[in-house]
C-alpha positions as CSV (number, residue, x, y, z in Angstrom):
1,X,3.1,-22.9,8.1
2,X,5.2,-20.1,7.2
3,X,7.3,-22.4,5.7
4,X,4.6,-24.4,3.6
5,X,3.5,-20.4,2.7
6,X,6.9,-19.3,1.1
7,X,6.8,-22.5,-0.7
8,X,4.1,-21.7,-2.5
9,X,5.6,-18.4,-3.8
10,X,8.3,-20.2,-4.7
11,X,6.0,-23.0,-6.6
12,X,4.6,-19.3,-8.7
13,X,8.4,-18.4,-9.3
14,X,9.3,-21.9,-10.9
15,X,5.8,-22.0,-13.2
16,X,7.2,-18.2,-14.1
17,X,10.4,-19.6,-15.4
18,X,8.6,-22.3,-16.9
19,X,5.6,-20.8,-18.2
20,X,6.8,-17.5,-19.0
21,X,4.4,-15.9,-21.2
22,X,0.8,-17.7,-19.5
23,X,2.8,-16.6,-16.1
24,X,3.1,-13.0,-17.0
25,X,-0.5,-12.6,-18.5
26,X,-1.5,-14.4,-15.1
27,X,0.1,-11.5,-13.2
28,X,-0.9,-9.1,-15.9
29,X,-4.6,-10.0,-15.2
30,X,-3.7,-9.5,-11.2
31,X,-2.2,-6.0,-11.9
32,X,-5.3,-5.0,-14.0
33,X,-7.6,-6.1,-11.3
34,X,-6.0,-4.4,-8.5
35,X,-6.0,-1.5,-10.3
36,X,-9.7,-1.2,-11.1
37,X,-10.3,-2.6,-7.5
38,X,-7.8,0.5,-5.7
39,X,-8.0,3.0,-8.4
40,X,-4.2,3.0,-8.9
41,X,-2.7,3.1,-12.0
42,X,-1.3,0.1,-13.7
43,X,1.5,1.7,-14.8
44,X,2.6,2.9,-10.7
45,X,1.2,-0.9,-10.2
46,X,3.6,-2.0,-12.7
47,X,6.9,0.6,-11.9
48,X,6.6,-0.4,-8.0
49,X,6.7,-4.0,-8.4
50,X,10.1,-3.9,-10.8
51,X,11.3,-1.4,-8.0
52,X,10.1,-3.3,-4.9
53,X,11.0,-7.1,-6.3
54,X,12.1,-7.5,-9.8
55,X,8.5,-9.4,-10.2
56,X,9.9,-12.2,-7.3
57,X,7.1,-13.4,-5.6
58,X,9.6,-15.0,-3.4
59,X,11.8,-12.3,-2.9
60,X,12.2,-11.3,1.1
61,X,14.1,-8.2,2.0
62,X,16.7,-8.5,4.5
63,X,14.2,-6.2,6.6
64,X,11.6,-9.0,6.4
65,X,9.7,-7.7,3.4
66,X,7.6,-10.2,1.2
67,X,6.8,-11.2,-2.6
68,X,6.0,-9.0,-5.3
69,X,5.3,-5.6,-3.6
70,X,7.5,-6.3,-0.9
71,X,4.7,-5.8,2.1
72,X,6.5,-5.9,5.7
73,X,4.3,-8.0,8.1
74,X,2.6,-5.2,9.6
75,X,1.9,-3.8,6.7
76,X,0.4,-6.6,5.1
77,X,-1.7,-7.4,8.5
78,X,-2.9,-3.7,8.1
79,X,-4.4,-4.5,4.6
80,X,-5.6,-7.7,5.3
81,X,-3.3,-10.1,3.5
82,X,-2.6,-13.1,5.1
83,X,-0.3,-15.0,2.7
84,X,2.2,-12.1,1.3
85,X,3.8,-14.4,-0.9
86,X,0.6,-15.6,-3.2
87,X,0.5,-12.5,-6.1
88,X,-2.8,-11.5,-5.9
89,X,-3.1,-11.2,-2.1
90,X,0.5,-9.3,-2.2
91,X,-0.7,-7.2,-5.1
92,X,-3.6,-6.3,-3.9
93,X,-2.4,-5.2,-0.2
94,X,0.2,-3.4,-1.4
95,X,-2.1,-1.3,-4.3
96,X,-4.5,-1.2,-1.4
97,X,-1.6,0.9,0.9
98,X,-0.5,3.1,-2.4
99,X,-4.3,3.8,-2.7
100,X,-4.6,4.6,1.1
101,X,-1.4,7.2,1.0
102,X,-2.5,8.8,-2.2
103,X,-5.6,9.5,-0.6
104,X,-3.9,10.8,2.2
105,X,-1.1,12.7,0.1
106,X,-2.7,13.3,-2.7
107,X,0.6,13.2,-4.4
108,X,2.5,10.4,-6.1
109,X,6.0,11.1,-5.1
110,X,4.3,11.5,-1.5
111,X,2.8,8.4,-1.8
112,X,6.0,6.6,-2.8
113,X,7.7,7.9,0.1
114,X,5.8,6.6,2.4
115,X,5.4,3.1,0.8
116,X,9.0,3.2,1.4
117,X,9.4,4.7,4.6
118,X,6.2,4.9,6.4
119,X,3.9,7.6,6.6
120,X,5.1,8.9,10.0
121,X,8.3,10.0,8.1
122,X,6.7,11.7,5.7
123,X,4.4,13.2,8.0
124,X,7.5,13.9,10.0
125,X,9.5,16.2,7.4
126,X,6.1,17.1,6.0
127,X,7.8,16.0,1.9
128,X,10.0,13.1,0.9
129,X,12.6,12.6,4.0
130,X,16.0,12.8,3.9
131,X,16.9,9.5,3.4
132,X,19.3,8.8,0.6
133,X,17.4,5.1,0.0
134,X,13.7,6.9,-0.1
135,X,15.2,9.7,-2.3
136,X,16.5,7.0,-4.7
137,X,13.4,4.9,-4.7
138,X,11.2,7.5,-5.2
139,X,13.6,8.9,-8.4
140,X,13.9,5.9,-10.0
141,X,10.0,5.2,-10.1
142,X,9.2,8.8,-11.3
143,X,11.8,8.3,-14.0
144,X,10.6,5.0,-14.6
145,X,6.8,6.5,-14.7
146,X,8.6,9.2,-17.2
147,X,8.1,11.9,-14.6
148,X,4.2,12.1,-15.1
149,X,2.9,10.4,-12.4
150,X,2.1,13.1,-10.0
151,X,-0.3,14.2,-12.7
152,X,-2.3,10.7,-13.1
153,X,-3.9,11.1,-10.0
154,X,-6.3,8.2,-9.5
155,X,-7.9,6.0,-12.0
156,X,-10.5,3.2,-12.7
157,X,-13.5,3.6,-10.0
158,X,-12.2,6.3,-7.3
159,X,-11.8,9.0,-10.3
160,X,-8.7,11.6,-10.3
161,X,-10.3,13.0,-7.4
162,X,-8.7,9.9,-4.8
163,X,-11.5,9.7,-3.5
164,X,-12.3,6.2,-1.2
165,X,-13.9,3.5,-3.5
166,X,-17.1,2.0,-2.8
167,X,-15.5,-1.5,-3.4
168,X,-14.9,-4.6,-1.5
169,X,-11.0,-4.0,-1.6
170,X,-11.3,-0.2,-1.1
171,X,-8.3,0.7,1.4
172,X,-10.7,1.6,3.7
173,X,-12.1,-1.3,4.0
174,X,-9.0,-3.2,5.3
175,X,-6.8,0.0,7.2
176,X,-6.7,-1.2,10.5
177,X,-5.2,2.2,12.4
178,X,-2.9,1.8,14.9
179,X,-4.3,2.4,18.7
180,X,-4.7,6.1,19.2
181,X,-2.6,6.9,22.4
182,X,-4.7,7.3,25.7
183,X,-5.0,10.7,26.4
184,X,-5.1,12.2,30.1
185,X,-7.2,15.3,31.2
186,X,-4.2,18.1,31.4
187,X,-4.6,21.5,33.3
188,X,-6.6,24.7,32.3
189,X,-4.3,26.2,29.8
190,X,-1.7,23.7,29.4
191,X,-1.8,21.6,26.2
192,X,-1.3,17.8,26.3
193,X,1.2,16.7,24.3
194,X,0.7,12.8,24.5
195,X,-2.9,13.9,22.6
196,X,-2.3,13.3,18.7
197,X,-5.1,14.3,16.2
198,X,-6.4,11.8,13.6
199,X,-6.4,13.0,10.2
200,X,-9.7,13.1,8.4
201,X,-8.7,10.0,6.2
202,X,-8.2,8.3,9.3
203,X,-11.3,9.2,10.4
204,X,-13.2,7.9,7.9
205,X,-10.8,4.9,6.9
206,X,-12.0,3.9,10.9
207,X,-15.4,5.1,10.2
208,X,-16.1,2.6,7.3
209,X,-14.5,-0.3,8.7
210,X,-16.4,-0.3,11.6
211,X,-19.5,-0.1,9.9
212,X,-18.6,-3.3,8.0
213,X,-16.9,-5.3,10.5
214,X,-20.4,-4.1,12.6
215,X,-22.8,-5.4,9.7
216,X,-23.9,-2.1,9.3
217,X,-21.9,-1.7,5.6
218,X,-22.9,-3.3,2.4
């Protein structure tokens, strides 16, 4: 299956080659929809994708990363793509998690960094972290953006505010948060310290996907 999946990325790549300009107005039309869909800017759509894969759909990472966005598979089980190597799916999971950690960042180079090293390190140095490859990655997009892309906010339906989209492929519609950790009553006036706090964004990411997955959404 997995094999019979890759294959098919492949199959895009050799139509690419062969079909250059109806291939690239093929992704164009992908890119454009994602970004009305996620309310990221087709230009970070556009700078992330050269960055990520060079616009392979076949490409994997020697970390295990997939197609055009390069979506590791927990990432891409997170955002609900099943076949990481077909463009649209790929595209749209991975504008789907930039969408997600703008929200939560409300920052651009924020949001890079944690497409390219996880939120929890971001979260963890509370800016970009220290790690020379997230540093570079996150340059070389800004430069690539021409350095204005912590100003563009969010576009198309969610508005420059970043606020969630009312949309069938709105991140929180397919953010599946990891299990909280059990917490364990502790003793008067000792603090637990296996207790960690959702953020409001995870709140309501888990808010409105129950609701759906519960019929009670639209």
């Amino acid at each position: 299956m997995h094999l019979l999946i890759r294959q098919m990325g492949l199959l895009w790549l050799v139509l690419a080659c062969c079909l250059p300009v109806q291939a690239e107005q093929h992704l164009d039309s992908i890119v454009q929809a994602a970004a009305q869909q996620t309310g990221v800017p087709v230009s970070v759509i556009r700078a992330v994708i050269q960055q990520e894969s060079a616009h392979n759909p076949g490409a994997v990472s020697h970390k295990g990363a997939q197609g055009l966005m390069q979506l590791m598979p927990g990432t891409a089980a997170r955002f609900g793509v099943y076949n990481a190597f077909d463009p649209a799916e790929n595209i749209r999971g991975g504008t789907t998690y930039l969408a997600w950690l703008y929200n939560r960042y409300q920052s651009w180079p924020l949001a890079l960094a944690g497409y390219n090293a996880g939120e929890g390190a971001v979260d963890k140095y509370a800016g970009i972290p220290p790690y020379r490859e997230t540093q570079n990655y996150v340059s070389k997009i800004m430069a690539r953006l021409g350095g204005t892309a912590g100003d563009v906010g969010m576009t198309g339906i969610t508005g420059i505010t970043g606020e969630p989209a009312a949309y069938p492929y709105s991140a929180a519609l397919y953010y599946q948060s990891e299990p909280a950790p059990v917490s364990h009553p502790s003793r008067p006036g000792k603090a637990n310290p296996k207790h960690t706090a959702q953020t409001p964004m995870d709140l309501e990411a888990n808010a409105y996907t129950a609701s759906v997955f519960f019929g009670e959404g639209e």
